[in-house]
C-alpha positions in Angstrom: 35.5 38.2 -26.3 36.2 36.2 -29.7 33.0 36.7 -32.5 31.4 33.1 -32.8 30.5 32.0 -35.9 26.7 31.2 -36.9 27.8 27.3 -36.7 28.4 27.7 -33.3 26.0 29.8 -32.2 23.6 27.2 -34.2 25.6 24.3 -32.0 25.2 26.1 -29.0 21.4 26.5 -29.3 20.8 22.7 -30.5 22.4 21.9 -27.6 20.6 23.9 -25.8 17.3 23.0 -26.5 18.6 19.2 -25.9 19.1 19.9 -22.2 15.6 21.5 -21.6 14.0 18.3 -23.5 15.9 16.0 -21.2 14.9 18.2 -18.5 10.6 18.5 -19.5 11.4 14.8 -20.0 12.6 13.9 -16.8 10.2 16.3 -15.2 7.2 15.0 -16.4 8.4 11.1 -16.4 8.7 12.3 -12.5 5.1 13.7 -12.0 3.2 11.3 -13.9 0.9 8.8 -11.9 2.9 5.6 -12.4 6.1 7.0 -11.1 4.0 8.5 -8.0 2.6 5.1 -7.1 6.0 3.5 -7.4 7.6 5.7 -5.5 5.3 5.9 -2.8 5.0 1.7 -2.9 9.0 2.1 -2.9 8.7 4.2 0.2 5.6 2.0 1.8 7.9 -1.2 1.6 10.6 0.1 3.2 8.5 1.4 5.9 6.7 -2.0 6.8 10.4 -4.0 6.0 12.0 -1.4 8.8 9.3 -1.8 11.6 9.1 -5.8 10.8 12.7 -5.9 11.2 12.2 -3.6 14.8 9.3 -5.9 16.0 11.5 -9.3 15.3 14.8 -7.8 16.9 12.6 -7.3 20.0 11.3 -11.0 20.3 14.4 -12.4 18.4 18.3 -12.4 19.0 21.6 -14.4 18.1 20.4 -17.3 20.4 17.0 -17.8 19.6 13.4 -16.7 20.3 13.0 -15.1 23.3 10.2 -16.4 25.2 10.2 -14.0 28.0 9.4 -11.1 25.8 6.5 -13.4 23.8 5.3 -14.4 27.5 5.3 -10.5 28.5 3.3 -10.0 25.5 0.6 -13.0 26.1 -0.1 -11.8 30.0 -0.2 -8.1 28.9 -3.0 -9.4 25.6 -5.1 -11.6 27.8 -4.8 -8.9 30.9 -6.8 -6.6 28.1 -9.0 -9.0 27.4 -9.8 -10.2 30.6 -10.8 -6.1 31.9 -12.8 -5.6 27.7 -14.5 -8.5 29.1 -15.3 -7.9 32.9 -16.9 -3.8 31.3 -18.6 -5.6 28.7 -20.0 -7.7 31.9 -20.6 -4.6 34.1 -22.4 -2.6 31.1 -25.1 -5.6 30.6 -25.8 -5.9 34.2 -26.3 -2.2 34.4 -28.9 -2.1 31.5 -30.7 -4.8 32.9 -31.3 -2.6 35.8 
């Protein structure tokens, strides 16, 4: 092992105390608030732009809107609403009672 001369062992620690700034630096530019939020609004958009693109391949393809699936979708919404309705019905009638 060659003897290194104070220059460089001055070089080497300058250079080493560079890389753990950069590295506090990048640490904390990670974990402060602002980078949280925009990371997890990053992650939130993606989210919602993934499921919306799911949701339109479903009810639309290369030759149009499908109208079966939006028809499937009506019957099965108004079916739901139709039996909320008949127990909201039955449930008055019974208190009356």
């Amino acid at each position: 092992m060659s003897e290194r001369s104070p220059e460089q062992i001055k070089a080497d620690i300058l250079a080493a105390r560079e890389r753990l700034a950069r590295g506090v630096e990048g640490l904390a530019s990670e974990v402060h608030p602002d980078a949280i939020k925009a990371t997890v609004v990053t992650a939130m958009a993606t989210g919602v732009d993934t499921q919306v693109s799911k949701v339109k391949a479903l009810v639309v393809d290369n030759a149009g809107i499908r109208w079966d699936r939006i028809g499937t979708a009506a019957v099965v919404a108004l079916g739901a609403f139709g039996v909320c309705a008949i127990l909201r019905c039955l449930g008055r009638l019974l208190r009356n009672d």
